[in-house]
C-alpha positions as CSV (number, residue, x, y, z in Angstrom):
1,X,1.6,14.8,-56.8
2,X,-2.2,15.5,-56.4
3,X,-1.7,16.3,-53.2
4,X,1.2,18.5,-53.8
5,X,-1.0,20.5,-56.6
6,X,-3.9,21.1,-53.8
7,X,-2.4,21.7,-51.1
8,X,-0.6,25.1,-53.0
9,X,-3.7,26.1,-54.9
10,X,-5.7,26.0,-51.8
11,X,-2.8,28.6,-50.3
12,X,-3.6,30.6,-53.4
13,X,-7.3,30.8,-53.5
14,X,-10.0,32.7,-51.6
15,X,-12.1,29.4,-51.9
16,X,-9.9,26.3,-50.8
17,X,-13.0,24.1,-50.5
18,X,-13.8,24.0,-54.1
19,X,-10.6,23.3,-54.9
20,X,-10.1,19.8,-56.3
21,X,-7.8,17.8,-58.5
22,X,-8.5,14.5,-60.7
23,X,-5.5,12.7,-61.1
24,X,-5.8,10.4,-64.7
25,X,-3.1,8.1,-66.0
26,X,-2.4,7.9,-69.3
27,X,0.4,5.8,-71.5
28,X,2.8,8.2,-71.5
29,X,2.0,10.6,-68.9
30,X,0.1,11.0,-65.4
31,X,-2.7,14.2,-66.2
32,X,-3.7,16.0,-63.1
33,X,-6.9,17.9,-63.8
34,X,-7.4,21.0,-61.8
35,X,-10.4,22.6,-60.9
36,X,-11.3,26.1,-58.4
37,X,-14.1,28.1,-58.1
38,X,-14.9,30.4,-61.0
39,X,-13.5,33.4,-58.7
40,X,-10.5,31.9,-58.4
41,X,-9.4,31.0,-62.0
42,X,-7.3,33.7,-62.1
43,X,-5.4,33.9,-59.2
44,X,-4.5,29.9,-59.9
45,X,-3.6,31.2,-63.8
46,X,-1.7,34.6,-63.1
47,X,-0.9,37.1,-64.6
48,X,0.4,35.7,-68.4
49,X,0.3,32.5,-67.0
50,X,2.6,32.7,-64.8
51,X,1.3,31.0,-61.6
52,X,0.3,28.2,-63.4
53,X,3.6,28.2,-65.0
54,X,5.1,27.9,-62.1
55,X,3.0,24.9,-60.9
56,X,3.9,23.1,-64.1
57,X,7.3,23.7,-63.6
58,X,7.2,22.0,-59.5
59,X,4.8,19.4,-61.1
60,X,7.7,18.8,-63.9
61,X,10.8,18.8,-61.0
62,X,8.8,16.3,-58.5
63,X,7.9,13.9,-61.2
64,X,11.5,13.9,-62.2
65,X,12.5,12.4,-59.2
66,X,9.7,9.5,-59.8
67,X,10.4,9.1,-63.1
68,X,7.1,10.2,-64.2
69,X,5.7,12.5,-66.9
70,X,3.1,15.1,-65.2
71,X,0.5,17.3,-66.8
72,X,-1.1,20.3,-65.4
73,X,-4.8,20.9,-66.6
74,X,-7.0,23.9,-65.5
75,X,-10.9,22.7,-65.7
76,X,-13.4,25.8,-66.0
């Protein structure tokens, strides 16, 4: 799934090499922590969220088919 995440972020961004995501397993859930270049926040956020809605909502489908719980985090 990390992979997933930053491979379509870096398709989004103007900077794909400071894209990276920390992937953090918890008890009930797996929390992938995103983080882009400051430039780039809001292209990976959308407008009203709806990019990283959107991301969420892929993250939510693939982890369906693992049987896993995935959460999305954007790091400033």
């Amino acid at each position: 799934m990390k992979q997933l995440v930053e491979e379509i972020v870096k398709l989004l961004v103007d900077k794909p090499e400071e894209v990276s995501v920390t992937e953090l397993e918890g008890e009930q859930a797996v929390v992938l922590e995103l983080k882009v270049a400051k430039e780039d926040l809001g292209k990976v956020i959308g407008k009203h969220g709806h990019t990283a809605q959107s991301l969420r909502t892929l993250l939510n489908a693939a982890g369906m088919k693992v049987r896993k719980r995935y959460v999305l985090q954007i790091v400033e």
